[in-house]
C-alpha positions, -999 to +999 in steps of 0.1 A: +000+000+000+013+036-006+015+063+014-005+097+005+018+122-012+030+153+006+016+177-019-019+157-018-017+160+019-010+197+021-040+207-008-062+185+010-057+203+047-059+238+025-093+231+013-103+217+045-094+247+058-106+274+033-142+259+035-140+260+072-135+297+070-155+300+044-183+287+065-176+311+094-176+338+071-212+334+057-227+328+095-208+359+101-223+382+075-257+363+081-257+374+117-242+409+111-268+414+081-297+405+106-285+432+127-282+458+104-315+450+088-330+452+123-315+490+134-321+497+102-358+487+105-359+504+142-347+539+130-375+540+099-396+533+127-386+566+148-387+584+116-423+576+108-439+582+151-439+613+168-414+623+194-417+645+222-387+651+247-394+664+285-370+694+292-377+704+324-404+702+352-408+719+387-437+735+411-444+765+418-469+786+430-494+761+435-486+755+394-470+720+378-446+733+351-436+711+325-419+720+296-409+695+265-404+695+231-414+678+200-395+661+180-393+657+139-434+647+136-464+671+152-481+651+180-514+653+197-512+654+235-542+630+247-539+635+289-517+650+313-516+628+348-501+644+377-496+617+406-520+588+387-549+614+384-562+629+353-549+670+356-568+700+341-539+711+322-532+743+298-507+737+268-488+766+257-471+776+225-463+799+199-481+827+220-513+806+218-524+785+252-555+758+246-569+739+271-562+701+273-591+682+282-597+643+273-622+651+247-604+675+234-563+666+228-542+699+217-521+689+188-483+707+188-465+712+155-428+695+151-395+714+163-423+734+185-413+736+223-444+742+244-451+744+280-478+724+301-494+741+335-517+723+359-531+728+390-514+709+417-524+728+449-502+726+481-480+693+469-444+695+468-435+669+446-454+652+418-452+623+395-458+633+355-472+611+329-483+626+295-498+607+270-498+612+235-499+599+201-462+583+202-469+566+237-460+579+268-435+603+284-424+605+323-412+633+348-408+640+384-412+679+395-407+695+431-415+724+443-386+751+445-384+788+455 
């Protein structure tokens, strides 16, 4: 019986070899392309909803101050809840202020910052959930001066 030739050998192991790696390398790019494809999915996604950033909040005055900012869509504020109750709020912006009643959401054009005031009486420190067409945005205000 003979032996298997060096040069067989050695071209054997090499294409062993090349279609190991060139098995890693398509799991790779099939993993990294999933990836991509799902940012890139996620980020048409943001495009396409409204946005609103909170800036600030605080009390004052017997007053809830929140201000925020939307983003690159107009949004339509729904509700204001101050401490897990429904607020009778005022939403103010470009030198107009509308009342923000459940029936009746205010809608806020995009790149607009506005500024929402509610009655909160004596309390010192609230809990802020407004609700609005893109979902839901959360702040915490105390009272200063």
């Amino acid at each position: 019986m003979r032996g298997v030739s060096e040069y067989v050998a050695t071209v054997i192991v090499a294409i062993i070899t090349m279609a190991a790696g060139i098995l890693v390398f398509i799991h790779s790019y099939y993993i990294a392309n999933s990836y991509y494809d799902t940012l890139s999915k996620a980020f048409e996604e943001s495009l396409k909803s409204s946005s609103m950033t909170i800036l600030a909040s605080y009390i004052s005055n017997q007053k809830l101050v929140v201000i925020a900012s939307t983003g690159s869509m107009p949004i339509q504020i729904y509700s204001i809840y101050v401490n897990e109750s429904l607020a009778n709020c005022v939403i103010a912006f470009n030198n107009t202020a509308k009342p923000l009643t459940y029936s009746n959401p205010v809608g806020v054009s995009y790149y607009t910052a506005f500024v929402a005031m509610c009655n909160v009486g004596n309390a010192s420190y609230a809990n802020v959930k407004i609700v609005f067409d893109g979902g839901t945005e959360y702040a915490k205000a105390q009272k200063i001066g």
